[in-house]
C-alpha positions as CSV (number, residue, x, y, z in Angstrom):
1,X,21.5,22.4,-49.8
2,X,19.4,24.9,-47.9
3,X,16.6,23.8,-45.2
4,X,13.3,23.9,-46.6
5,X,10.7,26.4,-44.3
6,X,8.5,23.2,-43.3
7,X,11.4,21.6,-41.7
8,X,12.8,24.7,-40.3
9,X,9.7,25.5,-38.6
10,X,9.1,21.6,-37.5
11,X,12.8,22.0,-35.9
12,X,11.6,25.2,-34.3
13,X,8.7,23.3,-33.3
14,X,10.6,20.5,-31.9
15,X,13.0,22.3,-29.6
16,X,10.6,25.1,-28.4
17,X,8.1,23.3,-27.6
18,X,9.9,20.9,-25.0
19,X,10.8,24.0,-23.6
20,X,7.5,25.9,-23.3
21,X,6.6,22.3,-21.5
22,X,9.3,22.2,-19.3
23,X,9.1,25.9,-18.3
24,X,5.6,25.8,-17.4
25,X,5.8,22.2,-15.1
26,X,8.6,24.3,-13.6
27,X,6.2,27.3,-12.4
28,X,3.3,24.4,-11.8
29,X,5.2,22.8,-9.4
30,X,7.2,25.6,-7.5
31,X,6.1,24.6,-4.3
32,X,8.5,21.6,-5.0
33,X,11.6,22.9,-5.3
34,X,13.8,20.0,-6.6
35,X,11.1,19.1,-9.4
36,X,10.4,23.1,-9.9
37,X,14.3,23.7,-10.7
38,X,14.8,20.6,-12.9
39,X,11.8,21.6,-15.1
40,X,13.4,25.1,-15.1
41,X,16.8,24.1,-15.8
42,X,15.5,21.7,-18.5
43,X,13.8,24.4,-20.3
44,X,17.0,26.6,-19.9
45,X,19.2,24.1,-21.8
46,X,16.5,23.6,-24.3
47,X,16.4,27.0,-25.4
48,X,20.0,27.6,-25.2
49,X,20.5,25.0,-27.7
50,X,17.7,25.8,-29.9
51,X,19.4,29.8,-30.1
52,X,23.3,28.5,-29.4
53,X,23.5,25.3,-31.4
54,X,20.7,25.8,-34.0
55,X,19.9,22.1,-34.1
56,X,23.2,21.0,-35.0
57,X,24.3,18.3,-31.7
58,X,20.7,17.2,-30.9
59,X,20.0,14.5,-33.0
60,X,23.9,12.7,-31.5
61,X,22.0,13.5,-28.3
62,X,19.1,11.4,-28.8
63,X,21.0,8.4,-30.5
64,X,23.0,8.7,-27.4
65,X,20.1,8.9,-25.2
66,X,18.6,5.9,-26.7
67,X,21.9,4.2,-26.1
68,X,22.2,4.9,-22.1
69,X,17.8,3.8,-22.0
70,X,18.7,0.1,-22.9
71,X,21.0,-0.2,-20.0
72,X,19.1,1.8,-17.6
73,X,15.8,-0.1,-18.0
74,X,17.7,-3.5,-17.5
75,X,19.4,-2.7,-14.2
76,X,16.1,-0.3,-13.0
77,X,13.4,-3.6,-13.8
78,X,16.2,-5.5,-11.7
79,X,16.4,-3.2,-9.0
80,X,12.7,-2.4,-8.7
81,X,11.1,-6.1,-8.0
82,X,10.4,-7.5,-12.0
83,X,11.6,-11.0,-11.6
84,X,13.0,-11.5,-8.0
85,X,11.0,-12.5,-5.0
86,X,12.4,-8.9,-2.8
87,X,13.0,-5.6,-4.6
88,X,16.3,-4.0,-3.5
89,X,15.2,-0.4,-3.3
């Protein structure tokens, strides 16, 4: 069944916008190198998958995403003083 124009354009929408984002944090911040680059490169992958991939991995990478969060946010709120007396970093 073919995509309907509304969801093709909120897919467009989706993806491009990110990017646009990411791309102008990137020039906003290019006095900071490390941050600068990353904003850069994150708009880089973004639009190489929206023209590459056309939308078809992104969805696994969000359910994967949301996978690695739960994990992360338990060991970072132990790591960064939630419920012990000294924070370790």
């Amino acid at each position: 069944m073919p995509k309907s124009y509304s969801s093709l354009r909120l897919t467009l929408f989706t993806l491009s916008y990110p990017a646009a984002q990411s791309f102008e944090q990137g020039l906003k911040y290019y006095k900071q190198w490390y941050t600068g680059v990353n904003f850069i490169f994150a708009a880089m992958v973004l639009t190489a998958h929206l023209l590459i991939f056309k939308n078809r991995y992104f969805g696994h990478f969000f359910r994967a995403y949301l996978v690695m969060l739960i994990p992360f946010m338990l060991i970072n709120g132990t790591l960064t003083d939630s419920w012990i007396d000294e924070s370790i970093v």
